[in-house]
C-alpha positions as CSV (number, residue, x, y, z in Angstrom):
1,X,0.0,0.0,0.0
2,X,1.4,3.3,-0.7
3,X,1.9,6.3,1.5
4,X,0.8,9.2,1.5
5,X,-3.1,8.6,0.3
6,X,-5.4,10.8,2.2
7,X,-8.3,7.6,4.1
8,X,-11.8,7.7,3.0
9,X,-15.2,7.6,4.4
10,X,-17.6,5.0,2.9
11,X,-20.9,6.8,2.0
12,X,-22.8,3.7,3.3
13,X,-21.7,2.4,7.1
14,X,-19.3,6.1,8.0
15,X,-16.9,4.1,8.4
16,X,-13.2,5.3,7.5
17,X,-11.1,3.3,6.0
18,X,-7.9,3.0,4.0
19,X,-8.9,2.8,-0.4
20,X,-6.9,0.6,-2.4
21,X,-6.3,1.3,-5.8
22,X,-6.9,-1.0,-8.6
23,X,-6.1,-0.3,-12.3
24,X,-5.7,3.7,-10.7
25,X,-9.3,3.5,-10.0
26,X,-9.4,4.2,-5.7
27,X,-12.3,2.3,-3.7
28,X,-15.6,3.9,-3.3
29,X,-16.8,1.9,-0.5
30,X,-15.2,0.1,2.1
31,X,-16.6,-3.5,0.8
32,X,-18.2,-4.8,-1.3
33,X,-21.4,-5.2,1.1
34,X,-21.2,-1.7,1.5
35,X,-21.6,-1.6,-2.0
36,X,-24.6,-3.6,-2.8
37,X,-26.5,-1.9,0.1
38,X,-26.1,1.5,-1.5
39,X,-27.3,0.7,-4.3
40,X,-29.9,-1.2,-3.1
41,X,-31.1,1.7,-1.0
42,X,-30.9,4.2,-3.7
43,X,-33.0,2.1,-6.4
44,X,-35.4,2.0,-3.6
45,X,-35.2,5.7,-3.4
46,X,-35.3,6.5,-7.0
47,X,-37.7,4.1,-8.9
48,X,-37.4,4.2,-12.7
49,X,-39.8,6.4,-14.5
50,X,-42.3,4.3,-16.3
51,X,-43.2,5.0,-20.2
52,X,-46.7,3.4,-19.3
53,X,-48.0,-0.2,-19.4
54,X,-47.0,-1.6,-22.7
55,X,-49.1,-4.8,-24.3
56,X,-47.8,-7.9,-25.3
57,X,-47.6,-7.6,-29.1
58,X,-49.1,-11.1,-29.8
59,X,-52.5,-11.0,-27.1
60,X,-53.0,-7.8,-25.8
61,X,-52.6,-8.5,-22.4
62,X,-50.0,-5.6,-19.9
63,X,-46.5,-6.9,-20.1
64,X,-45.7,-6.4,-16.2
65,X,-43.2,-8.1,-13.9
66,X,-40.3,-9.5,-15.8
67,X,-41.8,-8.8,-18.9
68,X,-41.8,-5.4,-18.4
69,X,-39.7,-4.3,-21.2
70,X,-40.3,-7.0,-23.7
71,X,-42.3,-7.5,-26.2
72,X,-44.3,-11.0,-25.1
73,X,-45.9,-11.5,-22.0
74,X,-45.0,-15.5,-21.7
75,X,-42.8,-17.7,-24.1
76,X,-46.1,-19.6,-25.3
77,X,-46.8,-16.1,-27.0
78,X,-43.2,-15.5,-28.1
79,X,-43.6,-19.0,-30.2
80,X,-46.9,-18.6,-31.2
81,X,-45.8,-15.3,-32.9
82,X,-42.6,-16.9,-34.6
83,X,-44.8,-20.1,-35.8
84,X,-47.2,-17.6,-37.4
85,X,-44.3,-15.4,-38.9
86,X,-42.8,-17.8,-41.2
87,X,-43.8,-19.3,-44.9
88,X,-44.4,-22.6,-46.4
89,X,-42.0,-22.5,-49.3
90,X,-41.2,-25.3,-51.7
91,X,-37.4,-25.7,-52.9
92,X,-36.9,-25.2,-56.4
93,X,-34.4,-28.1,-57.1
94,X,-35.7,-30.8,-55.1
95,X,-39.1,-30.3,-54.6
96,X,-39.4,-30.7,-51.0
97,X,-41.8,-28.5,-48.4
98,X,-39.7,-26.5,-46.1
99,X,-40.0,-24.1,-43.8
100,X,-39.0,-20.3,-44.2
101,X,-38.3,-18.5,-41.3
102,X,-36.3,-15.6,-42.6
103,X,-39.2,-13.9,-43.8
104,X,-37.2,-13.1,-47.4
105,X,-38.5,-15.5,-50.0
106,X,-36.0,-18.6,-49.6
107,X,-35.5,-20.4,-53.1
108,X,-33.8,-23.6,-52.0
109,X,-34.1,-25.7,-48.5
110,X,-30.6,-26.0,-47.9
111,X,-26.7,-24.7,-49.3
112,X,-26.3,-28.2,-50.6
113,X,-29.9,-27.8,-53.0
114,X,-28.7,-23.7,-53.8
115,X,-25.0,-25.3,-54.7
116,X,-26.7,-28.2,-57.1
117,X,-29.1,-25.4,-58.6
118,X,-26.8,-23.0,-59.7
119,X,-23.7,-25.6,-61.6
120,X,-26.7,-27.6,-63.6
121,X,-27.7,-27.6,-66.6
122,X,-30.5,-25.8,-68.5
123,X,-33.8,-28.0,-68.3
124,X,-32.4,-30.9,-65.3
125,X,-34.2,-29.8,-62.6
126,X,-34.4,-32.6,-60.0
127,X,-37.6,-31.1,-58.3
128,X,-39.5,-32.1,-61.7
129,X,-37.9,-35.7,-61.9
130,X,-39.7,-36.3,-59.0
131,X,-42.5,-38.9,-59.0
132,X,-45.4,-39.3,-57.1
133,X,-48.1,-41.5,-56.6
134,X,-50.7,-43.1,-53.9
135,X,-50.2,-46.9,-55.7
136,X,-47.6,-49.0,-57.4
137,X,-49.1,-49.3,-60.1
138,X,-49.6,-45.4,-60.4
139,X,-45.9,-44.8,-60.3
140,X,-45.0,-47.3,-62.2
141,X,-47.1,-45.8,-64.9
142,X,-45.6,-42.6,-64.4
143,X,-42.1,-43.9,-64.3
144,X,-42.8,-45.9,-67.5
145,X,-43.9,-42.2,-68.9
146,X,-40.9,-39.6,-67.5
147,X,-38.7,-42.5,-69.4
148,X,-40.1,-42.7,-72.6
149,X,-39.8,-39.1,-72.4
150,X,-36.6,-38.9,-71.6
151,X,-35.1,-41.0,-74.3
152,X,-37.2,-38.2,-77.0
153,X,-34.4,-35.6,-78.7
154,X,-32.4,-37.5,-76.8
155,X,-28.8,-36.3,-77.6
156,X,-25.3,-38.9,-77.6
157,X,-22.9,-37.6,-74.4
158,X,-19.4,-36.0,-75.0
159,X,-17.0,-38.1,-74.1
160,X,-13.1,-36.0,-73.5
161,X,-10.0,-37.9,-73.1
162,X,-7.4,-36.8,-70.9
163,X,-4.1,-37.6,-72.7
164,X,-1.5,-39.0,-71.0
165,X,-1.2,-41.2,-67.5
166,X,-3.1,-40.2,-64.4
167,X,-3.1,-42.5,-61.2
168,X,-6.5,-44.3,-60.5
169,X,-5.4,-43.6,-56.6
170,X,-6.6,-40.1,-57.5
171,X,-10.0,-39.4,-55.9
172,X,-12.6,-37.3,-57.0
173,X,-11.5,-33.8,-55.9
174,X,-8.5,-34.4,-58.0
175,X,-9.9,-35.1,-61.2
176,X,-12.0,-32.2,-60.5
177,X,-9.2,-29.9,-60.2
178,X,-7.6,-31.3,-63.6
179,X,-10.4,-31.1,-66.2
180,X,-10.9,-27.5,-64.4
181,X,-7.3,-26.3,-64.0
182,X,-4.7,-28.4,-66.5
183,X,-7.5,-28.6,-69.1
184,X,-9.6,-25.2,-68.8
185,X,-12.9,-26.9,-68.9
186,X,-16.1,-26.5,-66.9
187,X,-16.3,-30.2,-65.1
188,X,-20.4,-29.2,-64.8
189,X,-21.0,-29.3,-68.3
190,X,-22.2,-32.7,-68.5
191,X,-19.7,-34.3,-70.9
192,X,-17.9,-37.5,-69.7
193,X,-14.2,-36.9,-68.8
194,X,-11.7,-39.8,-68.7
195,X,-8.9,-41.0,-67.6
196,X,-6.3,-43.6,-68.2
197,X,-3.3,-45.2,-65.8
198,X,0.4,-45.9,-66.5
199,X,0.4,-49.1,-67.9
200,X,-3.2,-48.3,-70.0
201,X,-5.5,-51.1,-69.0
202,X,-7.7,-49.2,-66.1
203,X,-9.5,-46.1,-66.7
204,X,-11.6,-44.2,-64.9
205,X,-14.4,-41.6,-65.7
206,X,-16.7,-39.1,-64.3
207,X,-19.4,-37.0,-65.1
208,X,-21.7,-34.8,-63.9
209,X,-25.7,-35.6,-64.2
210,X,-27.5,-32.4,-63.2
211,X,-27.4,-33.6,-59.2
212,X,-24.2,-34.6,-58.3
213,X,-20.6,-36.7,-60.0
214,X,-20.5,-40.1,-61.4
215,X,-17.0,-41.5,-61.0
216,X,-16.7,-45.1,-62.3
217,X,-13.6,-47.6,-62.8
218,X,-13.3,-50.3,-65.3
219,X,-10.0,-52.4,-65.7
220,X,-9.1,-54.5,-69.1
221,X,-9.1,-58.3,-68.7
222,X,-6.1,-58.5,-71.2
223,X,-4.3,-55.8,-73.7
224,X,-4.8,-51.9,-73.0
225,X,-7.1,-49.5,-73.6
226,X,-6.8,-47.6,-77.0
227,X,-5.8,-44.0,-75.9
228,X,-4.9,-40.9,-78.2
229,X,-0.8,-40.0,-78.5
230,X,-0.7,-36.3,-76.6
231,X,0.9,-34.5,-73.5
232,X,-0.8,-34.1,-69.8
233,X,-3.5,-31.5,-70.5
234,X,-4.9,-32.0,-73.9
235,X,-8.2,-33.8,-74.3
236,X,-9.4,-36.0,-77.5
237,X,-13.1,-35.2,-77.9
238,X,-15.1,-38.7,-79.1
239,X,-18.8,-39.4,-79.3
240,X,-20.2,-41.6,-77.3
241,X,-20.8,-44.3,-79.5
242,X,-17.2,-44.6,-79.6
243,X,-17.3,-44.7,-76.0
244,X,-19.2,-47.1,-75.6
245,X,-16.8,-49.5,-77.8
246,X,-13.7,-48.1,-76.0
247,X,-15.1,-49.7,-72.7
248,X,-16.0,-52.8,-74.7
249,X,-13.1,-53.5,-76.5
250,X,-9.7,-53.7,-75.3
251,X,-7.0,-53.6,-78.5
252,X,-4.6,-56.7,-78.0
253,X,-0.9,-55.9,-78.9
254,X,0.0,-58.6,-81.3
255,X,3.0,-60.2,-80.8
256,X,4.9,-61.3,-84.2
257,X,6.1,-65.0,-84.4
258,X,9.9,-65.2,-85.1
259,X,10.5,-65.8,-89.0
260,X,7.7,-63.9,-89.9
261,X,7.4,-60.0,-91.3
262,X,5.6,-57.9,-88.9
């Protein structure tokens, strides 16, 4: 305790008594009981001003007590307000109800269904894929239906391949990154991108369908894959006809007997 600091007489009890300083702030009181009494005293003395009884905003009724203040007089009235305040909204990509509480129009039900939305193509809307129906029968009727339509104007895929040797370690998020970074393509365009190992009889593909990526593996039971000559980030557009033989056929390197031309 430092000297020279005059003592002090606590407003509350009279007593005097000796302030301590802390962060160069002296001691009004002489405790902290002292303290609390004061100010106990002195609300006592000098009630707040009231604005005037204020209603609860969902019944009517005088907010008093601890509600005084608020703006409900009970939590039952706090919820019923919220449940009445928010909008049965239906998400435009997957066609589910939900809930929207923010009071500003919400288009999707979650980040996931606003992610999807935005990277898919023109027309592939999953909210209208969906089918509905009360029987089997009924959605198997419908189902027969949606595909026939589907396979009208029906267009072949793109098929790219990726020249060169990529590892079939290499998961998803890396395939992603090459079509979109080594090759400068858009991996949400719908076109089928694949790719082939080191020693040519495994590839892999991927593709993206309007909801989500495809990834798929297929390994050659003998010979290799037929691949286009080219460095690591070019791509050999095909149709996907030919696509559809490249994964059927596997091109047999034929050996030449000894004492015979090649």
């Amino acid at each position: 305790m430092a000297k020279g600091r005059p003592k002090q007489i606590c407003p509350n009890c009279g007593k005097e008594f000796q302030p301590e300083w802390k962060s160069g702030i002296p001691r009004k009181y002489c405790s902290d009981a002292c303290r609390i009494e004061w100010w106990r005293e002195y609300h006592k003395a000098n009630p707040p001003e009231e604005e005037g009884a204020k209603e609860c905003a969902m019944c009517g009724v005088p907010l008093t007590g601890k509600h005084r203040g608020g703006k409900y007089c009970s939590r039952f009235c706090y919820l019923l307000a919220v449940d009445r305040g928010h909008s049965e909204e239906t998400c435009e990509w997957c066609g589910e109800k939900f809930l929207d509480y923010s009071g500003q129009g919400r288009r999707y039900c979650s980040r996931s269904c606003a992610v999807s939305a935005r990277y898919t193509q023109q027309g592939m809307r999953r909210g209208k894929r969906r089918i509905s129906a009360d029987s089997v029968e009924e959605w198997k009727e419908k189902l027969t239906q949606a595909a026939r339509a589907n396979r009208e104007g029906k267009r072949g895929k793109r098929v790219r391949l990726v020249c060169g040797a990529t590892s079939m370690n290499t998961g998803l998020d890396g395939l992603i990154a090459i079509v979109r970074y080594h090759l400068k393509l858009d991996p949400y365009d719908g076109s089928v991108y694949v790719f082939r190992d080191g020693t040519g009889a495994a590839v892999q593909y991927i593709e993206w369908d309007g909801q989500g990526f495809r990834q798929s593996k297929r390994r050659a039971q003998s010979g290799r894959y037929p691949w286009p000559v080219g460095q690591a980030g070019e791509a050999v557009e095909i149709s996907g006809e030919e696509f559809e033989y490249l994964l059927g056929k596997s091109i047999v390197p034929f050996k030449a007997k000894k004492g015979r031309d090649s």
